[in-house]
N, CA, C and O atoms as a DFTB+ gen file, in Angstrom:
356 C
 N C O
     1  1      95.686      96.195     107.756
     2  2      95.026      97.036     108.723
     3  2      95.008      96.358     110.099
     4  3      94.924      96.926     111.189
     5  1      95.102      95.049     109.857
     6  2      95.050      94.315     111.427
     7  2      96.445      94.377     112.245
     8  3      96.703      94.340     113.448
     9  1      97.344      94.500     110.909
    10  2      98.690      94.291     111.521
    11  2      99.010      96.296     112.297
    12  3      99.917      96.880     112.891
    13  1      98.312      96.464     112.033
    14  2      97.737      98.238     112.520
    15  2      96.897      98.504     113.782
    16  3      96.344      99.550     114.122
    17  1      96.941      97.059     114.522
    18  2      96.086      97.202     115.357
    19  2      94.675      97.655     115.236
    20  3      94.136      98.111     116.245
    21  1      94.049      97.586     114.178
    22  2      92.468      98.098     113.705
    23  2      91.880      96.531     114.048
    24  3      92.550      95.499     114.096
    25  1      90.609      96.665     114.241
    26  2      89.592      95.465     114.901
    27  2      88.738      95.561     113.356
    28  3      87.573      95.954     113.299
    29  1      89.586      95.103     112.058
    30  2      88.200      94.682     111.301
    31  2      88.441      93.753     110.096
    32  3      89.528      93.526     109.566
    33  1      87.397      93.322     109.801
    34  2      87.158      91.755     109.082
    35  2      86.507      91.895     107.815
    36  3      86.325      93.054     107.443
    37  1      86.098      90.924     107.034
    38  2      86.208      90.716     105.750
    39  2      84.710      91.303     106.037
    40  3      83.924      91.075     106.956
    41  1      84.589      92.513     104.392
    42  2      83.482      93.570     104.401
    43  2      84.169      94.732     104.882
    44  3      84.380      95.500     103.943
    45  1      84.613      95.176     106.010
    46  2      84.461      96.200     106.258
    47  2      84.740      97.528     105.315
    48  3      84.107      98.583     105.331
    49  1      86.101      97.100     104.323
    50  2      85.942      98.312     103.474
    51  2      85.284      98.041     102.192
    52  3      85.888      98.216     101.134
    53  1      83.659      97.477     102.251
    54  2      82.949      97.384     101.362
    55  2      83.699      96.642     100.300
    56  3      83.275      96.671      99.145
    57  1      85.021      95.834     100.677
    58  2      85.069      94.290      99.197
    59  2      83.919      93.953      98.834
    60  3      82.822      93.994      99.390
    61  1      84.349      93.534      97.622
    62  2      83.331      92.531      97.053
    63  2      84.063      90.957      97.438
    64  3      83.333      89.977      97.583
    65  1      85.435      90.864      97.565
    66  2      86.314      89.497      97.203
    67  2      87.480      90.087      98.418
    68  3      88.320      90.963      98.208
    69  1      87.312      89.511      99.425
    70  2      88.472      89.444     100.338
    71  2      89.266      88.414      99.877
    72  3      88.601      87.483      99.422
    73  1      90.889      88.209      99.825
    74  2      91.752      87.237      99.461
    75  2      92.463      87.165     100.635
    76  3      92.459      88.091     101.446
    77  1      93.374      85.640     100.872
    78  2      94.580      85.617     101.009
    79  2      95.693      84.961     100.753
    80  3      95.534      84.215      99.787
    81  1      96.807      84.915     101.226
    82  2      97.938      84.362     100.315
    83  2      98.230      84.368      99.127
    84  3      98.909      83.473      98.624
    85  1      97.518      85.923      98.115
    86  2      98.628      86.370      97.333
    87  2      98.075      87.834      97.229
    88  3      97.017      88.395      97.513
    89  1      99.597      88.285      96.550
    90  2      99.692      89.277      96.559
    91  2      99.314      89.885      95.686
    92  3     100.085      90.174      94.771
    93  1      97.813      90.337      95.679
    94  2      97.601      91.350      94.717
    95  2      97.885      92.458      94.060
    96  3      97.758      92.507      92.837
    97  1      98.306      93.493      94.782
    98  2      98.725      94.900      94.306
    99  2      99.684      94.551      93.948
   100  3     100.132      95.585      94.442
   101  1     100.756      93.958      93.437
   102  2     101.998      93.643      92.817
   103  2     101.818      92.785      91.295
   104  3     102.796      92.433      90.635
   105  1     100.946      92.628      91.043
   106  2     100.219      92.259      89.511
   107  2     100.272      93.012      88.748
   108  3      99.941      94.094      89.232
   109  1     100.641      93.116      87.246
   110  2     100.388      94.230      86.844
   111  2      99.249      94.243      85.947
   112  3      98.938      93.147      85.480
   113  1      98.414      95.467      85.535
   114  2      97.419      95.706      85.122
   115  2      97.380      95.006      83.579
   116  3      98.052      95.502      82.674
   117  1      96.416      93.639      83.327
   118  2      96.045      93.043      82.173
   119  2      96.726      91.546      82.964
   120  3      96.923      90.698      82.094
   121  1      97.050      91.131      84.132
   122  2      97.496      89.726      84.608
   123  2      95.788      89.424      84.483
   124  3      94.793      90.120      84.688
   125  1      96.055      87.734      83.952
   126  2      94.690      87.601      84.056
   127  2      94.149      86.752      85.439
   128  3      95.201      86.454      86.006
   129  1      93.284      86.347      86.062
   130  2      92.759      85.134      86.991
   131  2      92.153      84.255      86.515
   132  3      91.602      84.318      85.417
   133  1      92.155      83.017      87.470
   134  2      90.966      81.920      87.772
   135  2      90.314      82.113      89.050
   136  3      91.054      82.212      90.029
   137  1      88.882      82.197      89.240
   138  2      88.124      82.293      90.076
   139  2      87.834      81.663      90.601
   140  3      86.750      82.202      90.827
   141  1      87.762      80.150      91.547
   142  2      86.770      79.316      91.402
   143  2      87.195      78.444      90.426
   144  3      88.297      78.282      89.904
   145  1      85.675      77.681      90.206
   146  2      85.744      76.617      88.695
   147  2      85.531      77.247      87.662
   148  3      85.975      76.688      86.659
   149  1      84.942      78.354      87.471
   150  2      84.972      78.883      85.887
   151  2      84.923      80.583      85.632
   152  3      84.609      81.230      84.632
   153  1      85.395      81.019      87.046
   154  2      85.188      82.306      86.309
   155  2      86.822      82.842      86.430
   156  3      87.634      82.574      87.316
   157  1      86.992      83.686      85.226
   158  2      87.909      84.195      84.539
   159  2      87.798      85.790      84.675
   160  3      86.859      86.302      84.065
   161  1      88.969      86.953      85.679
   162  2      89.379      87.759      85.710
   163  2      90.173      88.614      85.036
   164  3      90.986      87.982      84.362
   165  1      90.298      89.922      84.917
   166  2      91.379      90.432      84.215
   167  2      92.182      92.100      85.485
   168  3      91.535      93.120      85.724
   169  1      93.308      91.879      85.899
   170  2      93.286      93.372      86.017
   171  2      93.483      93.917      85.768
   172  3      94.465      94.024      85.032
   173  1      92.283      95.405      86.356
   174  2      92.257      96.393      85.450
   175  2      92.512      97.894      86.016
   176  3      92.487      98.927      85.348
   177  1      92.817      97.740      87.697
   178  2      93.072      98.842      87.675
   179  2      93.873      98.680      89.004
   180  3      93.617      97.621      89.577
   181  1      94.601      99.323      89.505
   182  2      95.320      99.147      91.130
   183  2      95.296     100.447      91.910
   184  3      95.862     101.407      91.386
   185  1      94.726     100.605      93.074
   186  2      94.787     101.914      93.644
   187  2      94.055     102.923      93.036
   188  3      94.014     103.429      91.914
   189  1      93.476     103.074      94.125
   190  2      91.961     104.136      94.129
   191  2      92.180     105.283      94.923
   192  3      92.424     105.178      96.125
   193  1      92.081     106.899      94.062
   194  2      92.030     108.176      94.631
   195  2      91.326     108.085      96.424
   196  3      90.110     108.004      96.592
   197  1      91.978     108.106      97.209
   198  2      91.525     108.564      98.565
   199  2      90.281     109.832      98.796
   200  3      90.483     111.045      98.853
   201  1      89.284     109.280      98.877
   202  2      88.329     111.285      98.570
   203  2      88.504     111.643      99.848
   204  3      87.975     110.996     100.752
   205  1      89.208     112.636     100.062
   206  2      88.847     113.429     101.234
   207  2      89.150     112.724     102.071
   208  3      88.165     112.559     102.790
   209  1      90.570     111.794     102.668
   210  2      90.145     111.367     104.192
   211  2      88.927     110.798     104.129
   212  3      87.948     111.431     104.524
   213  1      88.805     109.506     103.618
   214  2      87.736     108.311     104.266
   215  2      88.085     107.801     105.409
   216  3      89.154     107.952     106.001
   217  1      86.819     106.961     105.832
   218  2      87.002     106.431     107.160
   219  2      88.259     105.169     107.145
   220  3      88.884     104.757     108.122
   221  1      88.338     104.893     106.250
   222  2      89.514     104.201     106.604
   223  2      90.538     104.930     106.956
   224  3      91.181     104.538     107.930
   225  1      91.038     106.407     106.134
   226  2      91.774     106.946     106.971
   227  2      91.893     107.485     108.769
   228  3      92.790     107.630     109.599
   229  1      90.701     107.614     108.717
   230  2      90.508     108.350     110.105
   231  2      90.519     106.959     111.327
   232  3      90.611     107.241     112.522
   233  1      90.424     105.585     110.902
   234  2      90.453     104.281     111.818
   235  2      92.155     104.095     111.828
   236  3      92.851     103.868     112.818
   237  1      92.519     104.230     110.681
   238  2      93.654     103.781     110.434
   239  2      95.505     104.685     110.614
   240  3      96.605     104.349     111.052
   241  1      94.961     105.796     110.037
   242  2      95.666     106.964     109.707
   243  2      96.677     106.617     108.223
   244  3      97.900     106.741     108.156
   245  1      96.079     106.325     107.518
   246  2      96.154     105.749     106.477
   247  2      94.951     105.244     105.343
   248  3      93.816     104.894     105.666
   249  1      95.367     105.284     104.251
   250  2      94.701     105.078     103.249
   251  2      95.217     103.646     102.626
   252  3      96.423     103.522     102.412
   253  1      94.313     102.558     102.330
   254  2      95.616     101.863     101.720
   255  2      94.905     101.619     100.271
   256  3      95.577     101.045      99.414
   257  1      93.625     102.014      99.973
   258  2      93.054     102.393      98.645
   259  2      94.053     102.707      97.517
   260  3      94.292     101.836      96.681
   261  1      94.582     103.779      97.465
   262  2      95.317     104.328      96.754
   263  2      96.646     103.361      96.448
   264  3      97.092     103.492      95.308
   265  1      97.421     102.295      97.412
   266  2      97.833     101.571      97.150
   267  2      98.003     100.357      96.854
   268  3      99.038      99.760      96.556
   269  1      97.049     100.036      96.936
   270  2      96.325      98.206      97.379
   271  2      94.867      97.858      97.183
   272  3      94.424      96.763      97.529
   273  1      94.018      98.936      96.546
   274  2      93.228      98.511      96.127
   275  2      93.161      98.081      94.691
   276  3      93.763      98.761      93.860
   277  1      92.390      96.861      94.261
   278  2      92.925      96.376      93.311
   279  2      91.484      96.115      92.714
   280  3      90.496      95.704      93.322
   281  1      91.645      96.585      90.845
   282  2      90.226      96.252      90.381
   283  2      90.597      94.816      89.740
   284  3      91.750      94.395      89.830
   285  1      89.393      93.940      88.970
   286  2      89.242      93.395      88.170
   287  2      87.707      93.575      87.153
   288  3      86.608      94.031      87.469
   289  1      88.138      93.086      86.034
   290  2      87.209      93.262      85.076
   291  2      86.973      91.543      85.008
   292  3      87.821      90.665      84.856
   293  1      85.394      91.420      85.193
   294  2      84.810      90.030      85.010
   295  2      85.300      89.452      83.016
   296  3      84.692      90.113      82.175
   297  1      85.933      88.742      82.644
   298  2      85.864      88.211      81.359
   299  2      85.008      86.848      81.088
   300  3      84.606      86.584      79.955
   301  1      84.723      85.881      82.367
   302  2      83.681      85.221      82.038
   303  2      83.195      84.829      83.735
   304  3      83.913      84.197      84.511
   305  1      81.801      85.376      84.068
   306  2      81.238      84.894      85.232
   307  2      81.136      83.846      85.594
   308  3      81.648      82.865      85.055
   309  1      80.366      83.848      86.710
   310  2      79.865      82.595      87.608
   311  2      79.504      82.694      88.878
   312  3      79.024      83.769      89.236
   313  1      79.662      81.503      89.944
   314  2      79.784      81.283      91.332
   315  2      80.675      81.042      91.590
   316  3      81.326      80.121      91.098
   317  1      81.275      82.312      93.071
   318  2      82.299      82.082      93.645
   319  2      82.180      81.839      95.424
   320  3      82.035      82.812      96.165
   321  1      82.248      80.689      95.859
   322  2      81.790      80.499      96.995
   323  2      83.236      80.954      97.926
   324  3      84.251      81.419      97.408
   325  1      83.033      80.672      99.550
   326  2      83.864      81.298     100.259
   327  2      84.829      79.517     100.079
   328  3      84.439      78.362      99.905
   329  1      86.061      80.110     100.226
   330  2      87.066      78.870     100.052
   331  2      87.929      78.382      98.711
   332  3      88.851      77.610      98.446
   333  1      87.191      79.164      98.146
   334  2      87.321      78.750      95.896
   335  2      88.751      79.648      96.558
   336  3      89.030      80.272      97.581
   337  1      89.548      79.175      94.989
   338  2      90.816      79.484      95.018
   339  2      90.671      80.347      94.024
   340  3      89.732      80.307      93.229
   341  1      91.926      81.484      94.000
   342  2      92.483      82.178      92.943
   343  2      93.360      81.861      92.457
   344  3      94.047      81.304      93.313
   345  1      94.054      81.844      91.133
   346  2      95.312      81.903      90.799
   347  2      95.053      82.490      89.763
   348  3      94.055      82.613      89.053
   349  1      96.503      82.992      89.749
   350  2      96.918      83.380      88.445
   351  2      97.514      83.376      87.304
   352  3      98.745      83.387      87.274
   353  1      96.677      83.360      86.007
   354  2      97.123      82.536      84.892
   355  2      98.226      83.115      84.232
   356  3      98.731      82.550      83.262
């Protein structure tokens, strides 16, 4: 969205987990993660129905929900502070 010229930062489309340097939406659904030091991911879903023209569409002219939004299912919690790494197992 930045490379879109849009002015916005980690939160704005209500994340829970902003990333960078990998590529999420290209995972396929059941890749598992590492969180941090102990918590353990699974994904579970990629791309989310657009309702109606959300505001991301109307900032953006685009949706990127539907393509790039990416779920996970917690398989074992914890604390994930800002800086913890992801990878994938």
């Amino acid at each position: 969205m930045q490379a879109k010229g849009l002015d916005v930062g980690p939160g704005d489309f209500a994340e829970n987990i902003t990333t960078e340097g990998i590529e999420l939406p290209v995972l396929p659904i059941g890749t598992k993660l590492a969180l941090g030091h102990d918590i353990e991911g699974e994904v579970s879903q990629i791309g989310k129905v657009c309702h109606n023209r959300c505001a991301i569409y109307y900032q953006a002219g685009d949706c990127v929900m539907p393509k790039e939004g990416i779920f996970i299912k917690v398989l074992k919690g914890g604390i994930l502070k800002e800086g913890d790494t992801i990878k994938v197992l």
